[in-house]
C-alpha positions in Angstrom: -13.1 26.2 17.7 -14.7 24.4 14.4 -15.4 27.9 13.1 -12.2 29.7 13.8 -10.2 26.3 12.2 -12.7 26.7 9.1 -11.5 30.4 8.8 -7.7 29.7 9.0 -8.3 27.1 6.5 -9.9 29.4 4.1 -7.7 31.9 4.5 -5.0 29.7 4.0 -6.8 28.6 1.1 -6.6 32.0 -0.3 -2.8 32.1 0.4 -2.3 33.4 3.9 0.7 32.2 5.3 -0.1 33.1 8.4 -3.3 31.0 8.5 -1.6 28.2 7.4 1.1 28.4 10.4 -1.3 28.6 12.8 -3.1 25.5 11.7 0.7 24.1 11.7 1.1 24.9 15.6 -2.5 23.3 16.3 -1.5 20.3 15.3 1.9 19.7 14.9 2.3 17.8 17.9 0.1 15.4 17.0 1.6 14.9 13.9 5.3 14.7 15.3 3.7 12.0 17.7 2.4 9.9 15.1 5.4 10.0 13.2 7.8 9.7 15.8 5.7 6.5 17.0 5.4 4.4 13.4 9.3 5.8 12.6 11.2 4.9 16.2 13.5 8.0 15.9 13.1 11.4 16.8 15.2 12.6 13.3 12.8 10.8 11.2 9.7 12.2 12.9 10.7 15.5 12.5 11.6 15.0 9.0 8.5 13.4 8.1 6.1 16.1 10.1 7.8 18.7 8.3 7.0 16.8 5.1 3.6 16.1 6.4 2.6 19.6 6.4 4.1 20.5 3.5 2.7 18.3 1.7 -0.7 19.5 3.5 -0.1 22.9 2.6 0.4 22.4 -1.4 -2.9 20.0 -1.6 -4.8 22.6 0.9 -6.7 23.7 -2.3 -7.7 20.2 -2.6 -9.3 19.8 0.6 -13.2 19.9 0.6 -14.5 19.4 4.4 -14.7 17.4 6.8 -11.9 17.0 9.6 -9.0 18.5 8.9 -7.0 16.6 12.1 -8.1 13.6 10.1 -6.8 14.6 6.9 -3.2 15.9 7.9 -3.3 12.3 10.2 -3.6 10.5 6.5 -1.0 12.7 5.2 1.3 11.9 7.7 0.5 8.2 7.6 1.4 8.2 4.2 4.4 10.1 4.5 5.7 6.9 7.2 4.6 4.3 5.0 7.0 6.4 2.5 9.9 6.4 4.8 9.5 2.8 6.2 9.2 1.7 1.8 12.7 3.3 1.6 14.4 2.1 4.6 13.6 -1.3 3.2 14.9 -0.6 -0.2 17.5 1.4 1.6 18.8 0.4 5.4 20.8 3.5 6.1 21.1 2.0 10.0 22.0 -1.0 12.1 19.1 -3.0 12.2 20.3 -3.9 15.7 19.5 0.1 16.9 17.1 0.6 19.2 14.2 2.9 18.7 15.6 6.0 20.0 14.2 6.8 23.7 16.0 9.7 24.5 13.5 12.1 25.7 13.1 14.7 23.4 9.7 13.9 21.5 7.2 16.0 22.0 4.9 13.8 24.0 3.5 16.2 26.6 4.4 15.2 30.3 1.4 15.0 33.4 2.0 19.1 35.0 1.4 17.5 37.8 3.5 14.8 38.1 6.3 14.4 40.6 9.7 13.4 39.3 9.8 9.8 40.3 6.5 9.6 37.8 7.6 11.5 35.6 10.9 9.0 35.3 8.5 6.0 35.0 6.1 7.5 32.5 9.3 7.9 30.2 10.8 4.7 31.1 7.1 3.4 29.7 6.6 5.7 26.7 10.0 4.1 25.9 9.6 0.3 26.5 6.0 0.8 24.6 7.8 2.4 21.8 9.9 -0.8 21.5 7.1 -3.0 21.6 5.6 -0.8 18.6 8.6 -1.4 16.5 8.2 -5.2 16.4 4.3 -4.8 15.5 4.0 -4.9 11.4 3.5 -1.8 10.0 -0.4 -2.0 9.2 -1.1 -2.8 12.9 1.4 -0.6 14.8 -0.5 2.3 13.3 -4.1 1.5 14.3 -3.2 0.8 17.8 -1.2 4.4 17.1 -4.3 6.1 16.2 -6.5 4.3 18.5 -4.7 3.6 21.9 -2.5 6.7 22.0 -4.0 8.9 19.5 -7.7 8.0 20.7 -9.5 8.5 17.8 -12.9 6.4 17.1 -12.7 3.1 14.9 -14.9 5.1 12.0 -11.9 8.0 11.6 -9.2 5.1 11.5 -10.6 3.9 8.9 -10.6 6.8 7.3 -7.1 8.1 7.9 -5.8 4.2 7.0 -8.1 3.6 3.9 -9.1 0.5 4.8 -12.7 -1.3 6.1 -14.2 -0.7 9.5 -14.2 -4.3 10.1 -10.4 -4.8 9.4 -9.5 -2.1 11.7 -11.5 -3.4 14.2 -9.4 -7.1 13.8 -5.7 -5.6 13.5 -6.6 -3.6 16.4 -7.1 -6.8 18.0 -4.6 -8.4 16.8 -2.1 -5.4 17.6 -3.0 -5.4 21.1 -2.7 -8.9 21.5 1.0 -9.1 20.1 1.8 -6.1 22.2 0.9 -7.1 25.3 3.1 -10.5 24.7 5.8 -8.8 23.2 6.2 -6.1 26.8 5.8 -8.9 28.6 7.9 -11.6 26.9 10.8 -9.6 26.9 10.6 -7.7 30.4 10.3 -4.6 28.6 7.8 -2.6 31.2 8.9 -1.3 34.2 9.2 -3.3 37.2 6.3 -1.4 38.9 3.7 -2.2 35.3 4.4 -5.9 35.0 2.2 -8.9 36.9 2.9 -9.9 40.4 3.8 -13.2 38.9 6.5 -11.7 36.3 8.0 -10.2 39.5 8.8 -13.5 41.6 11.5 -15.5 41.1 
């Protein structure tokens, strides 16, 4: 695999096209993901992993090694952080919207799942995605590129630009405020949340 993604980038290097899609359908999922996870709307996330790649595809000259999934992951970082900077300069929606949940992301569903798990896994894709939205911007994407993206501590670093150590704390810190945000505001599913949540 790590020679036949080193000769798509070369050739894509060289101009192809064609090389350059097929690195697009390797890992534009992952991208949309990301995107759709720090952005809270399906419309944004496409918008921003089209940009991502892009983006990726005029600076491909520019890359010299290394992992490419880490490098379009910094791209497409970026290119949030971009979005989020304008929403804030620019609110274009009701700040009372909900981070849209309806279904369509391209987060890749257990084959084998029946339909009753299936319902649940997207009723908790959806509260965790509101949980996300209230984390500041620095931690919701480390536990992004950590807890759902599950990349190592070292490459988050590198995709974020920032010390090992730091990660390491708003990881922490991320987590922390999560798990009290899903369970302050009886966010999770019934069947996810503590015995003692349940009773009455």
């Amino acid at each position: 695999m790590a020679n036949e993604e080193q000769r798509l980038i070369s050739a894509a290097q060289a101009g192809d096209l064609d090389s350059f899609n097929q690195i697009v359908r390797l890992y534009e999922t992952r991208v949309y993901n990301l995107c759709y996870r720090m952005l809270g709307d399906t419309d944004a996330a496409a918008d921003a992993t089209q940009d991502t790649f892009i983006s990726a595809f005029r600076h491909l000259a520019n890359f010299r090694g290394g992992a490419l999934k880490s490098w379009l992951l910094r791209i497409a970082t970026n290119t949030c952080y971009d979005v989020l900077r304008t929403r804030k300069r620019r609110p274009s929606v009701s700040l009372d919207k909900e981070p849209d949940d309806e279904g369509n992301r391209l987060d890749l569903p257990d084959p084998g799942a029946s339909l009753d798990e299936l319902m649940l896994q997207q009723e908790l894709s959806a509260a965790i995605q509101r949980g996300l939205a209230e984390l500041p911007e620095d931690q919701r994407i480390v536990i992004i590129l950590s807890d759902i993206q599950g990349l190592a501590y070292e490459e988050i670093a590198h995709i974020t630009g920032v010390q090992l150590g730091t990660v390491k704390s708003r990881l922490s810190r991320a987590r922390a405020k999560l798990r009290d945000i899903l369970r302050a505001g009886e966010l999770l599913p019934l069947k996810f949340r503590l015995d003692d949540e349940t009773t009455t």
